[in-house]
C-alpha positions as CSV (number, residue, x, y, z in Angstrom):
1,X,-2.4,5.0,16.7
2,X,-5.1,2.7,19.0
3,X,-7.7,0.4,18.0
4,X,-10.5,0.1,19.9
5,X,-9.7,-3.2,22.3
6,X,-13.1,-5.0,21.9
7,X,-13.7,-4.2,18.4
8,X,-13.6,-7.9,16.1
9,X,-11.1,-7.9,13.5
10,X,-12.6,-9.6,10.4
11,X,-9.4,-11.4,9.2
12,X,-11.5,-12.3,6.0
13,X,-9.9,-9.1,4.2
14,X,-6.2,-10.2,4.8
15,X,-4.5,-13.6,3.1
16,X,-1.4,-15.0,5.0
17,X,0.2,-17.1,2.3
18,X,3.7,-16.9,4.6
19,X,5.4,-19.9,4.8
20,X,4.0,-21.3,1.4
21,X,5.4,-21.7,-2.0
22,X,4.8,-20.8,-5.6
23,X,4.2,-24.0,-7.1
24,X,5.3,-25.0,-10.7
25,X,6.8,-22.1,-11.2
26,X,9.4,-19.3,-10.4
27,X,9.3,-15.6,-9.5
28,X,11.7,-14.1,-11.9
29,X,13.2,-10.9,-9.6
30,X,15.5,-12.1,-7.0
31,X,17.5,-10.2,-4.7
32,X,20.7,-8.6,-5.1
33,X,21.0,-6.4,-8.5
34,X,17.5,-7.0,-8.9
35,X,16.7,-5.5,-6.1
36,X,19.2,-2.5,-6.0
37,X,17.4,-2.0,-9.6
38,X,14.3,-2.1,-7.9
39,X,15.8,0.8,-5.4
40,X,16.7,2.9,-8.2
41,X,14.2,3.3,-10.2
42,X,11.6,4.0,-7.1
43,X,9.2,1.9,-7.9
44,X,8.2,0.9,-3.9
45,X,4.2,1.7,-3.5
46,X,3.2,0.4,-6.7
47,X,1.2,-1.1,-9.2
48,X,1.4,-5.1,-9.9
49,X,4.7,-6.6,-11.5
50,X,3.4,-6.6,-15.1
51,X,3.7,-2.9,-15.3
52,X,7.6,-3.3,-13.8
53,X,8.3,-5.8,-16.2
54,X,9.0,-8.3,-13.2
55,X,6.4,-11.3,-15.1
56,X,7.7,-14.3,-16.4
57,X,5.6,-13.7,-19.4
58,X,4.0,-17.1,-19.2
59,X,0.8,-18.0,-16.9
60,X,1.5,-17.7,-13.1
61,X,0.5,-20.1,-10.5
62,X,-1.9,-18.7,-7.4
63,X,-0.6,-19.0,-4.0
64,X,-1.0,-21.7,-2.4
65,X,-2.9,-21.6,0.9
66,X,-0.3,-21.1,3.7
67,X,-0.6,-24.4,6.5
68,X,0.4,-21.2,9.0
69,X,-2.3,-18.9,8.3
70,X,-1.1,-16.9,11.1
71,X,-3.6,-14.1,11.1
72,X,-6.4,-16.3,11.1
73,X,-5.4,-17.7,14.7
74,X,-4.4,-15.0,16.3
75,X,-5.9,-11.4,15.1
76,X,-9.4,-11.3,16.7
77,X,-9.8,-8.3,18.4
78,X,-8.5,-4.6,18.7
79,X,-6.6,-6.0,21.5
80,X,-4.4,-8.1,19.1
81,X,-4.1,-5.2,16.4
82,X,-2.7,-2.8,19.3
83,X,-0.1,-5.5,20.5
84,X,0.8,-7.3,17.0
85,X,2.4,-6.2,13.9
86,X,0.0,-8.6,11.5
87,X,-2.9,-7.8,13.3
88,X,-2.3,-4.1,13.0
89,X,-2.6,-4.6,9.8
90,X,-5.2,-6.3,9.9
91,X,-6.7,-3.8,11.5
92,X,-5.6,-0.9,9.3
93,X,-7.2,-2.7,6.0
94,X,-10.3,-3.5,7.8
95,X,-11.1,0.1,8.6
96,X,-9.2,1.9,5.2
97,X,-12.0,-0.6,3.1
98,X,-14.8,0.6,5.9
99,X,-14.1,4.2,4.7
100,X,-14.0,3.5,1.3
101,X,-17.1,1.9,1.5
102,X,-19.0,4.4,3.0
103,X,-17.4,6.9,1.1
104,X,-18.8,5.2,-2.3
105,X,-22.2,4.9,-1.2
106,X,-22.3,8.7,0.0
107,X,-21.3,9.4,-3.3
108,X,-24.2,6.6,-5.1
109,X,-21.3,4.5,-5.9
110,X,-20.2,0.6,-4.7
111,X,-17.1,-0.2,-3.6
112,X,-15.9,-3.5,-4.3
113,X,-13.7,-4.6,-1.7
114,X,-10.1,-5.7,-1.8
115,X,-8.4,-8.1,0.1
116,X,-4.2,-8.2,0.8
117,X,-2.3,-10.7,0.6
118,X,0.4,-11.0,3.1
119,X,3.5,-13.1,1.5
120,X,7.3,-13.9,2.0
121,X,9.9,-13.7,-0.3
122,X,8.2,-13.8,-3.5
123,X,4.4,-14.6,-4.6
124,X,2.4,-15.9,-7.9
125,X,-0.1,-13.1,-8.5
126,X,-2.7,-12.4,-11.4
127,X,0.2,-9.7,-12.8
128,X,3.3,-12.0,-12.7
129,X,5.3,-13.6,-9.9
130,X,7.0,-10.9,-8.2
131,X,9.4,-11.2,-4.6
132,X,9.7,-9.0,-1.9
133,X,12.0,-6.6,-3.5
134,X,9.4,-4.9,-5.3
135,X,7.5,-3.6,-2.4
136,X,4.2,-3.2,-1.7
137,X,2.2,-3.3,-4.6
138,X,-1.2,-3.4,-6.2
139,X,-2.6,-5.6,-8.6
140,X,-5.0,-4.5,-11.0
141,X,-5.6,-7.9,-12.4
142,X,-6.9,-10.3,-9.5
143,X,-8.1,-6.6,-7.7
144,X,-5.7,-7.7,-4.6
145,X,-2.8,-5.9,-2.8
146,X,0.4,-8.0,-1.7
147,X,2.2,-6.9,1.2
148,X,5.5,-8.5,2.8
149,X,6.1,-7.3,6.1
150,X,9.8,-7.0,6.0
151,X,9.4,-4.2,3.8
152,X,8.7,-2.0,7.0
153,X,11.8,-2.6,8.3
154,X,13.6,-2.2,4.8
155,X,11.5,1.2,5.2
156,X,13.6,2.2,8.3
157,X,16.7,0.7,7.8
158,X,17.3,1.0,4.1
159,X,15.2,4.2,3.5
160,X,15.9,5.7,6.6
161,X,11.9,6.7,7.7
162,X,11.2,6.9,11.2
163,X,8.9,4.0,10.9
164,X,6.2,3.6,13.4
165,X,2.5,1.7,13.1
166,X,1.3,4.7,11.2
167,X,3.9,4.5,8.4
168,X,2.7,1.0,7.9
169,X,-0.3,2.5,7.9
170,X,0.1,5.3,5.2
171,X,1.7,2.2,3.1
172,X,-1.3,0.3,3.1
173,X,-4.0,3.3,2.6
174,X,-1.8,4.0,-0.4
175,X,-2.3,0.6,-2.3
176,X,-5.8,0.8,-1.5
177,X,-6.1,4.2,-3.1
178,X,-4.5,2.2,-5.9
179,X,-7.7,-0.1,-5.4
180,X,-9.7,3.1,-5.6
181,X,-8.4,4.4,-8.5
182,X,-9.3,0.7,-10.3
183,X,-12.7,1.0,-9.3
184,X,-13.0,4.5,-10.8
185,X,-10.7,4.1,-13.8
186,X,-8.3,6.2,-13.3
187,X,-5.7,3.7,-12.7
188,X,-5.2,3.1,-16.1
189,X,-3.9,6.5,-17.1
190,X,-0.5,5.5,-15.5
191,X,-0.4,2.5,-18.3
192,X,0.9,5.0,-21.2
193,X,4.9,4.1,-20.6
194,X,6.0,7.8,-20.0
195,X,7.6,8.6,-16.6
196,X,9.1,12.2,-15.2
197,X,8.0,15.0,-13.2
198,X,4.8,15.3,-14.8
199,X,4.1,12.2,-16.0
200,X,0.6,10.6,-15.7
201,X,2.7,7.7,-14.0
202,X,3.4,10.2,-11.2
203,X,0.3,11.9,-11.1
204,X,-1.8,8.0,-10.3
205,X,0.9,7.5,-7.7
206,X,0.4,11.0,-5.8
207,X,-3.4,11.0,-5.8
208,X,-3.3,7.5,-4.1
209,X,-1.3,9.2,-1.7
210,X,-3.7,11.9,-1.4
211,X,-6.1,9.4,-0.8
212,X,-4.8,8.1,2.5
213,X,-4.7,11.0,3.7
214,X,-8.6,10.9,3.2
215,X,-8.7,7.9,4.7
216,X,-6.0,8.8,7.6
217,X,-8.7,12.3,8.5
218,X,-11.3,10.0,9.1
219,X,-10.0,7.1,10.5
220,X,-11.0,7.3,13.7
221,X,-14.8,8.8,13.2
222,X,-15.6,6.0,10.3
223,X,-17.5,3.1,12.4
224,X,-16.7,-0.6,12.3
225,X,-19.3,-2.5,11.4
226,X,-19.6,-4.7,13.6
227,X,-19.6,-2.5,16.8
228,X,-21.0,1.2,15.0
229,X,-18.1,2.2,16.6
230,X,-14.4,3.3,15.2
231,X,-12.3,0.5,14.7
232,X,-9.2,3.5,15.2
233,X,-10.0,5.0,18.1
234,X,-6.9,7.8,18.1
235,X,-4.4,9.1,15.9
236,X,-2.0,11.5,16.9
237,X,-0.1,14.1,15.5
238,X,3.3,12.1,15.7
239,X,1.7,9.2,13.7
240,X,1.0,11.6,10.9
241,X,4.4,13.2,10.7
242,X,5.9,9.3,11.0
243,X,3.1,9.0,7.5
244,X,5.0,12.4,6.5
245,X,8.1,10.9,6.5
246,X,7.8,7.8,5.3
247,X,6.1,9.7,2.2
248,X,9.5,11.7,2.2
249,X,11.7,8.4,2.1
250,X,10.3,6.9,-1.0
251,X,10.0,10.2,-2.9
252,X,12.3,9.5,-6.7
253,X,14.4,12.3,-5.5
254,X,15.6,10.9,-2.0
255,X,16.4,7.2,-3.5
256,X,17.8,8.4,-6.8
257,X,20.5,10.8,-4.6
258,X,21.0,8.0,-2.1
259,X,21.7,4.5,-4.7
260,X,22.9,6.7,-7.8
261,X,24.7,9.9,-6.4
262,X,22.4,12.1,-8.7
263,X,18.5,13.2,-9.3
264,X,17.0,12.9,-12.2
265,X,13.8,14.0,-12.8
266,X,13.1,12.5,-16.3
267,X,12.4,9.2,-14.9
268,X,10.6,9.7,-12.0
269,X,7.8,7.3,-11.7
270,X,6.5,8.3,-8.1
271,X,7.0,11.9,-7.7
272,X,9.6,14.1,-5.2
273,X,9.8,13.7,-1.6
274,X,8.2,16.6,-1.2
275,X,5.0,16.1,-3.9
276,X,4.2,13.0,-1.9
277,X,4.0,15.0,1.5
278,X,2.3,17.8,0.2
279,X,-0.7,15.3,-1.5
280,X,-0.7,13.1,1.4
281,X,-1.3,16.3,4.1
282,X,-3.7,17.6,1.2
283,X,-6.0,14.5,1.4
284,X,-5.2,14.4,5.8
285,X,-6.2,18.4,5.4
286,X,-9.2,18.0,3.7
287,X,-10.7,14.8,4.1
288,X,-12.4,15.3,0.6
289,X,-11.1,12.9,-2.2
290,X,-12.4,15.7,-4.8
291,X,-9.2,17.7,-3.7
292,X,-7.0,14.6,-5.0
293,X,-7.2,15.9,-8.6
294,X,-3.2,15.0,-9.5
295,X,-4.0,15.7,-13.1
296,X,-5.2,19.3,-13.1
């Protein structure tokens, strides 16, 4: 995956809150069992901490601003996004949201855009204070996705994906097709408690994979604004089996086998290794979000 050089990064869409601190207050997962708990039950590439339970049940602090706001200072062009790991995704968010954009206003919609947070160790958020074991998630409640960066290495290491720019990549498209699903409300459907197979918890989870591989087939054609040319300038086929198989690593079925010795599909809350493939290469297939009907 390349980003065009002299395109301008608009840094706007991304909040580096590294380095700072929840103040007045505590994120209530830590590490360790937590964590492992976490692992287990699959709930990596998700929706905000209130629907894991994860809240402190009383009123969460925002983020404070971090003094390091490293993305700010360093991710101004292409050039940076093709030679840093922040700025890549920097990069990615800035031309998933162009897509969506235009996307909506083909269809007569508006798409409201989202920024992501980028965090460390844990973060105060509209849906609870939540830490990095969690993963990436989505929340509903402040419209913002929260990102820590050392989950891409978990991603290799602990879930045994190839990794690559373009798994980071299919990690953030997927939040944002969280984001979409908000603005269309859909999102909500995953709000009823049940999980398995078939639940509508899996289904919201496989159509937002579905939806970046929407994003992923047009990534390089949809134009940055500020240049009318594509912010992604080529994706290979390599980068979309390295999405492939980091939609593989965090299927129920591959964590549940490798943390509890067993699969069982009554609790899924994300879907098989293989659903999430097959609805991510749908959506990279097609390029038509009306194919990402998980519910049919």
């Amino acid at each position: 995956m390349q980003f065009d050089d002299d395109a301008d990064l608009d840094t706007s869409e991304v909040q580096d809150v590294r380095g700072s601190r929840i103040p007045g207050g505590r994120a209530t997962v830590g590490g360790g069992a937590a964590a492992l708990i976490a692992l287990l039950l699959g709930l990596f590439f998700g929706v905000g901490p209130d629907r894991l339970g994860l809240s402190s049940g009383e009123e969460e602090p925002a983020t404070t601003a971090s003094s390091l706001a490293q993305v700010q200072q360093t991710c101004r062009t292409g050039r940076d996004a093709n030679a840093k790991e922040d700025c890549r995704i920097v990069a990615v968010v800035n031309s998933v949201q162009d897509f969506w954009d235009q996307e909506f206003e083909r269809r007569s919609g508006t798409y409201t855009r989202s920024p992501t947070v980028l965090f460390g160790n844990q973060v105060g958020t509209a849906c609870g204070a939540a830490t990095s074991a969690v993963g990436p998630f989505y929340c509903p409640a402040d419209r913002k996705v929260y990102l820590d960066l050392g989950f891409f290495e978990e991603l290799r290491t602990r879930f045994g994906a190839s990794g690559g720019p373009f798994a980071q990549a299919y990690v953030v498209a997927h939040e944002y097709g969280h984001h979409v699903q908000d603005l269309m409300g859909t999102l909500s459907r995953s709000q009823d408690g049940r999980t398995g197979a078939t639940s509508n918890a899996v289904r919201v989870e496989l159509q937002a994979d579905c939806y970046a591989g929407v994003w992923a087939h047009h990534a390089t054609t949809t134009k940055d604004e500020s240049t009318g040319r594509p912010l992604i300038t080529s994706l290979m086929a390599a980068d979309i089996r390295d999405g492939l198989d980091a939609a593989a690593a965090v299927g129920d079925d591959r964590i549940q086998e490798r943390y509890q010795g067993r699969v069982t599909p009554e609790s899924w809350t994300h879907g098989s290794a293989k659903q999430r493939q097959q609805w991510f290469y749908e959506g990279y297939r097609t390029g038509d979000m009306a194919r990402c009907n998980t519910f049919r």
